[in-house]
Structure formats: C-alpha cells, structure tokens
N, C-alpha and C positions, 0 to 999 in steps of 0.2 A: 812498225811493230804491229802482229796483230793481237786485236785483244782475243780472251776466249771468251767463248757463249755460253753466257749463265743459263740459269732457268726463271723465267717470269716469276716473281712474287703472284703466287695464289692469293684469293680470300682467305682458304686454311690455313695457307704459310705466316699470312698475316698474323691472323687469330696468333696461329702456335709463337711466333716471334714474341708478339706485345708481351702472352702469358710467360715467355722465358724471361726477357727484360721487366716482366713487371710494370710494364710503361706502353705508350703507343711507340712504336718504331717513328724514327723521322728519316726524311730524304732514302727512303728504298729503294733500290734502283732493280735487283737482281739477288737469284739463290744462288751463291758462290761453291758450295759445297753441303753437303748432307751426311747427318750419322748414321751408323748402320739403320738406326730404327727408323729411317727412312723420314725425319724432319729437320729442320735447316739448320744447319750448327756453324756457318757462315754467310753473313750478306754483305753486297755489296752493297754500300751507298751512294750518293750524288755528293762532290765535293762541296757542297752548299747547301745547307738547309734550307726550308721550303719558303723562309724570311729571306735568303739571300746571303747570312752569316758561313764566312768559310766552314767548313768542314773537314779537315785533311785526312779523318780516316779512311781510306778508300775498303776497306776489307774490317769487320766486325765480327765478333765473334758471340755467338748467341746462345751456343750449345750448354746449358746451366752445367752438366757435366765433366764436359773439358773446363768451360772457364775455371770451374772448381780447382781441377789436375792443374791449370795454367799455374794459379794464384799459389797453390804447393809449390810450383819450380820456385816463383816467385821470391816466396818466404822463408825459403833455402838457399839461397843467394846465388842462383845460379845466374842471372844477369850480370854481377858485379862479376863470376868469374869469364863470363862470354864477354863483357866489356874489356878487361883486362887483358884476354888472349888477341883483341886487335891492335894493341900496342905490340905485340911478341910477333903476332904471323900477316907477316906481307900478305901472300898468298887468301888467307880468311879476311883479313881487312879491305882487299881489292874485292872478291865477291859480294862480301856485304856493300862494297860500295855500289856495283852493279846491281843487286837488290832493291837500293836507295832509287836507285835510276830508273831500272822498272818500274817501280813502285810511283814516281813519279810520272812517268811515260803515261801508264795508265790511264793514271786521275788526270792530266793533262786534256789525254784525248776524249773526255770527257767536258772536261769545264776545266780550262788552264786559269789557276787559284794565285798567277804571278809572283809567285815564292817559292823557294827550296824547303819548305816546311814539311815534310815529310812525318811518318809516325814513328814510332816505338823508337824513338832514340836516332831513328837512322841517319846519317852515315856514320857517324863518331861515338855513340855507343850504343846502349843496350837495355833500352828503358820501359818497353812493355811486351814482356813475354804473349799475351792477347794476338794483340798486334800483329806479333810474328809467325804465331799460330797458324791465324786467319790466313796470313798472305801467304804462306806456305799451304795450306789445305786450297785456298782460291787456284795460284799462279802452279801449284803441281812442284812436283821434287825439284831438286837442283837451280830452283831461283831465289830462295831466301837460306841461306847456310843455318843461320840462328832457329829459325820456325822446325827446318832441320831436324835441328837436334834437338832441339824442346819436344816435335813430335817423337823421337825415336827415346828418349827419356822417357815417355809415356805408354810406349808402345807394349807393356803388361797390364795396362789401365785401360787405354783407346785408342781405336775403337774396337767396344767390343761391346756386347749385351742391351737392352732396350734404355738405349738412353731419353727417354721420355718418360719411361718409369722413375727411374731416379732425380727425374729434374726437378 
C-alpha cells in the first residue's frame, strides 16, 4: 500500500491548529487535508502519543467548522441509521470493511499499535462521524463509504466560504 503525501505541519499550521482545538495538538505528524480558506481542517497524527500512549486515531479533524456540521449529522442520528444499513447491505458492509483495513494499513505503516483497534466504530458500526470525515477528506473519495456520505450530506454547508472566519 502506498500511503499519500501530506503537507509538513508549519509553525502557522501549528499556531492555527492548537487555536482550532483550543489546546496544544499532540503527536502531529502531517496536514492531511485543508478548507477552502486555505488552513488545515485535517491532521494526521503518530499512532502514539509523544509518552508512548496508543493513539489509534490516525486522521483528526480540526476544522472548528466541519467539526460543528459533523456534530449536527451526529445529533440527528445519522450514525444509528449508517450502523444499521451494515446489517441490510452486504455490498456497504464489505467496503466499510475495507475502509477498516486501510485505515489500519496506514497507521500500521507507521508504528503497528498490535491491535485491531481502529476508529469511528470501525468495522461493525458507526460511532464517530469526525472520524469518518477526516478519513475520507485525508484517503480522497471511494475509500471510507460513511465519510462519503457524511461529506455529501454536507455538501450545501462545506466547503464553501472562509472557514477561519467562522471558527
């Protein structure tokens, strides 16, 4: 597998990150993706924090905007019903499984974390829309189904306009 080539975490990308989280970022590895208004609305991280502590989320989502639109699908139970259509469709259920695998692959080839502990619920359900986001905006179309369709559910919200105004 190869991975793809982020963009080096800046000093500004820094800055701008800690101010989106509110906090200092930990274990930064890479800028996974960016919003129109051209600051990072996805990082990678190292699957191990800078103690040594697992980390399994390989792809975070930083973007104060989206995470907002995320937390909406969220609270509208759009999870419960994406969980529920992997019981019904083979076809959805095998991709997200392949998702799971990438998703693993990745962080693997990174620092292999000796577990199937993977994020956002994966392979068997559907537990943080972020998550899915992320890995979807990082890994590009057609590798997470769920990120998917969470982003095209959003696709009158974002991206679109200076999302660093609004964060």
């Amino acid at each position: 597998m190869t991975a793809r080539a982020y963009e080096p975490v800046s000093e500004a990308d820094f800055d701008t990150i800690a101010a989106q989280l509110g906090r200092r970022p930990r274990a930064l590895r890479a800028v996974a993706a960016r919003c129109p208004s051209g600051h990072p609305a996805v990082v990678q991280t190292s699957p191990r924090l800078e103690d040594g502590t697992p980390f399994p989320t390989l792809y975070y989502l930083t973007c104060p905007r989206l995470t907002s639109l995320a937390s909406t699908l969220e609270a509208a139970g759009l999870m419960k019903e994406m969980t529920a259509r992997l019981a019904e469709d083979e076809e959805l259920a095998a991709a997200y499984l392949r998702a799971h695998q990438t998703y693993l692959a990745e962080r693997d080839a990174i620092d292999p974390l000796g577990h199937e502990v993977s994020a956002g619920g994966m392979p068997g359900r559907v537990k943080c829309l972020h998550v899915h986001i992320a890995h979807a905006l990082a890994a590009g179309p057609g590798v997470n189904p769920f990120g998917d369709e969470a982003l095209a559910a959003l696709s009158g919200s974002w991206p679109s306009g200076d999302c660093a105004a609004q964060g």
